[in-house]
DRENDO-1510 file (C-alpha; in Angstrom, 1 decimal, always signed):
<recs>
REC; n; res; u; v; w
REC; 1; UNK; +152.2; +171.9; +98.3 .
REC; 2; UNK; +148.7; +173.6; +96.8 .
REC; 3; UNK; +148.5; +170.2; +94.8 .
REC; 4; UNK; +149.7; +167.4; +97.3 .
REC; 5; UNK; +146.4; +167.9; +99.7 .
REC; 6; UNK; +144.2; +167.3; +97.1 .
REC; 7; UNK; +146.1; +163.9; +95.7 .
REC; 8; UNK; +145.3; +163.2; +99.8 .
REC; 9; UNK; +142.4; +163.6; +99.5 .
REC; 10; UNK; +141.9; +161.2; +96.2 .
REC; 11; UNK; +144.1; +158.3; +98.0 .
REC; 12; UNK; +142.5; +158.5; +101.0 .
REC; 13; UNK; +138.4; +158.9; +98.5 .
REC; 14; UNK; +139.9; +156.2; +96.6 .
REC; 15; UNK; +141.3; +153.9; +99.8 .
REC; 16; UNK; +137.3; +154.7; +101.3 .
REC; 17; UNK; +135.9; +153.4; +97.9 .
REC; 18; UNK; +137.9; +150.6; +97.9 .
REC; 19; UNK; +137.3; +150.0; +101.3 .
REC; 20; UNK; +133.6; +150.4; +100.9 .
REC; 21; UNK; +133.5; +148.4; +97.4 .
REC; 22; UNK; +135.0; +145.4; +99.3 .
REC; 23; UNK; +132.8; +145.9; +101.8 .
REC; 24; UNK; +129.4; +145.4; +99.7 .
REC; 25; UNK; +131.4; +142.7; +97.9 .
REC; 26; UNK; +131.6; +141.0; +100.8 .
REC; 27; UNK; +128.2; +141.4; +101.8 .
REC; 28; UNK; +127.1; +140.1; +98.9 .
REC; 29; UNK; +128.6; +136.9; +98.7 .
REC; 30; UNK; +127.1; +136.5; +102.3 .
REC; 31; UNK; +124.0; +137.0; +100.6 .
REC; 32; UNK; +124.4; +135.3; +98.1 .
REC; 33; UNK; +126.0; +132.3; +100.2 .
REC; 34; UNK; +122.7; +132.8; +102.2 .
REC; 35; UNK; +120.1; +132.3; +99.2 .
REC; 36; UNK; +121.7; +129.0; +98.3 .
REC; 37; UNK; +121.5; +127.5; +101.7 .
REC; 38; UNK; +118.0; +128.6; +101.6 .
REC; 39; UNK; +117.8; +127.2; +98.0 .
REC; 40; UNK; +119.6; +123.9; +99.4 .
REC; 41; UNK; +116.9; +123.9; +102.0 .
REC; 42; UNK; +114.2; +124.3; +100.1 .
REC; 43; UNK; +114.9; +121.9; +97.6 .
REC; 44; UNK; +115.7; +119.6; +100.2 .
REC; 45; UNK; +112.2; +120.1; +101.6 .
REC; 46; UNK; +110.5; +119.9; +98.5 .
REC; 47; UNK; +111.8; +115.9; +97.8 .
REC; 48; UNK; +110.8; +115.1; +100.9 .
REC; 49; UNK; +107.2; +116.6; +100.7 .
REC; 50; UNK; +107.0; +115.0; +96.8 .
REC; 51; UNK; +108.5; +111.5; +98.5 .
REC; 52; UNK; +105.8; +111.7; +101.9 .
REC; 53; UNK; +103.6; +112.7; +99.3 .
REC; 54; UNK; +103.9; +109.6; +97.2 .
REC; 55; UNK; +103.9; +107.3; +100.2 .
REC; 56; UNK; +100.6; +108.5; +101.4 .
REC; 57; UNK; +99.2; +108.2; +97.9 .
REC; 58; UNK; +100.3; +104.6; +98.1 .
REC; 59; UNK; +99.2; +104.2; +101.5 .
REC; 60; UNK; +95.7; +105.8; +100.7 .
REC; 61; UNK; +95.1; +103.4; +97.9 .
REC; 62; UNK; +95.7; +100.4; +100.5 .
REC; 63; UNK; +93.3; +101.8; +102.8 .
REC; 64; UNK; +91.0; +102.1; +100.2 .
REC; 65; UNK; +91.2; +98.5; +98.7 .
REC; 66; UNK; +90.8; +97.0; +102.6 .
REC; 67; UNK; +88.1; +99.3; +102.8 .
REC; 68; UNK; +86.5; +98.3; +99.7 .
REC; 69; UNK; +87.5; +94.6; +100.5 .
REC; 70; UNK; +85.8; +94.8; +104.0 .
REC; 71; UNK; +82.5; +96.2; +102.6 .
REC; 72; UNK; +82.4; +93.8; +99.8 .
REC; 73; UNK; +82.9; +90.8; +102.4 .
REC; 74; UNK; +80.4; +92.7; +104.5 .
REC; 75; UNK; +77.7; +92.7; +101.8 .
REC; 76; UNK; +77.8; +88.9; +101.6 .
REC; 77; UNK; +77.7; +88.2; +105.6 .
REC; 78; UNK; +74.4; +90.7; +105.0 .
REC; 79; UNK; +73.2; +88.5; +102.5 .
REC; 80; UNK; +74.2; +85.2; +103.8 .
REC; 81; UNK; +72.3; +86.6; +107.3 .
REC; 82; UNK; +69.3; +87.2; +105.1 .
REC; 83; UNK; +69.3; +83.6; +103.7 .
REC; 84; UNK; +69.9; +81.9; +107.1 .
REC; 85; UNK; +66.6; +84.5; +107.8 .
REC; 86; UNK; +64.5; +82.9; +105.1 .
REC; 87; UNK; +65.5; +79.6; +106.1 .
REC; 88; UNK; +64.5; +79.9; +109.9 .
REC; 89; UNK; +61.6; +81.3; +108.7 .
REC; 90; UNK; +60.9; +77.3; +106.8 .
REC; 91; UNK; +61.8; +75.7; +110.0 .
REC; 92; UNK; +59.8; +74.4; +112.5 .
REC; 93; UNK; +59.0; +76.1; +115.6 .
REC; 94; UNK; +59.9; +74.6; +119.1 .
REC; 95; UNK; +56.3; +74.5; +120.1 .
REC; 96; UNK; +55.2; +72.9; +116.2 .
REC; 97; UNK; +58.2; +70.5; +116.9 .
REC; 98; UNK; +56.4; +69.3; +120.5 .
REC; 99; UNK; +52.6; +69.2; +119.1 .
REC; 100; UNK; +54.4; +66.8; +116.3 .
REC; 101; UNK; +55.8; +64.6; +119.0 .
REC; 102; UNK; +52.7; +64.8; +120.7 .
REC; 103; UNK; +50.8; +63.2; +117.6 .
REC; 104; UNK; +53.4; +60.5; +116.9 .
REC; 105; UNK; +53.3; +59.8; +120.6 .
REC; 106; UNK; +49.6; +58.8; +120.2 .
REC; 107; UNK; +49.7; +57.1; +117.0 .
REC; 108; UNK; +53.0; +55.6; +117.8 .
REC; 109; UNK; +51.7; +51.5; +117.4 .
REC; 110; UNK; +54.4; +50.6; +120.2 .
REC; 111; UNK; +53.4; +52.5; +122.8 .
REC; 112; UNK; +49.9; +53.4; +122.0 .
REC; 113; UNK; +47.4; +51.0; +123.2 .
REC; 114; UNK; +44.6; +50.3; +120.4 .
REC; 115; UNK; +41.2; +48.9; +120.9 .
REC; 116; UNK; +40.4; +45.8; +118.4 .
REC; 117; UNK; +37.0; +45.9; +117.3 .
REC; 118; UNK; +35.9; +42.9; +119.3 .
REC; 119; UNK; +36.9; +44.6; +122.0 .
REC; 120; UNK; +35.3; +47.7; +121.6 .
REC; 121; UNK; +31.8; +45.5; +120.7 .
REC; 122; UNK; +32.0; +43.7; +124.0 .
REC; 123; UNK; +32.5; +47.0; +126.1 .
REC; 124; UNK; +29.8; +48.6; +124.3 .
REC; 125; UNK; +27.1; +45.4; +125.3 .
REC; 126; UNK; +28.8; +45.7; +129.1 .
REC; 127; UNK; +28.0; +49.5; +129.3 .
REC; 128; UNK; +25.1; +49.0; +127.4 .
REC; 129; UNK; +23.9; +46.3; +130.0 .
REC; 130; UNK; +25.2; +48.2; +132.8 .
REC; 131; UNK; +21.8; +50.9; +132.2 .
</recs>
């Protein structure tokens, strides 16, 4: 009887061991279940960042070869504007245009009326007799 208490007592230590052993067992396969989720997860997020990543590279570069594309074809409307410039700057004015008219008007031989010389002479002796 002296000795059957204390063989108890180690089945019941060794039962609580157990017990406890399995229970920490268990709790670490949670844990461990746990990380690889979070290590599915994060691998998971990583390829997408890496994939958005590349996309947006690609996308960038677009951008950038519209934008260079645009200022190139902005550059030669700015130096086709400065061209047409120099070239308005040869033309005629409105106003030159109408003193031009003006002169061919009154030089024009169709419309103009001339004076012949005899003419002339014979006006001259009439206003000349005239005083």
């Amino acid at each position: 009887m002296v000795f059957e208490k204390p063989v108890e007592d180690v089945r019941a230590l060794s039962t609580e061991i157990i017990r406890r052993v399995n229970e920490d067992t268990r709790r670490i396969r949670n844990i461990e279940q746990r990380i690889d989720k979070l290590e599915n997860s994060i691998s998971t997020l990583e390829e997408a960042v890496l994939t958005q990543t590349g996309e947006i590279k690609v996308n960038l570069e677009r951008i950038i070869q519209k934008v260079t594309s645009f200022s190139d074809k902005l550059t030669g409307i700015e130096s086709e504007i400065l061209r047409l410039n120099k070239e308005l700057g040869k033309a005629a004015t409105k106003s030159e245009v109408k003193q031009i008219e003006t002169f061919i008007d009154i030089v024009n031989p169709i419309t103009a009326k001339f004076v012949t010389r005899d003419e002339l002479d014979r006006q001259l002796k009439e206003l000349s007799l005239r005083k």
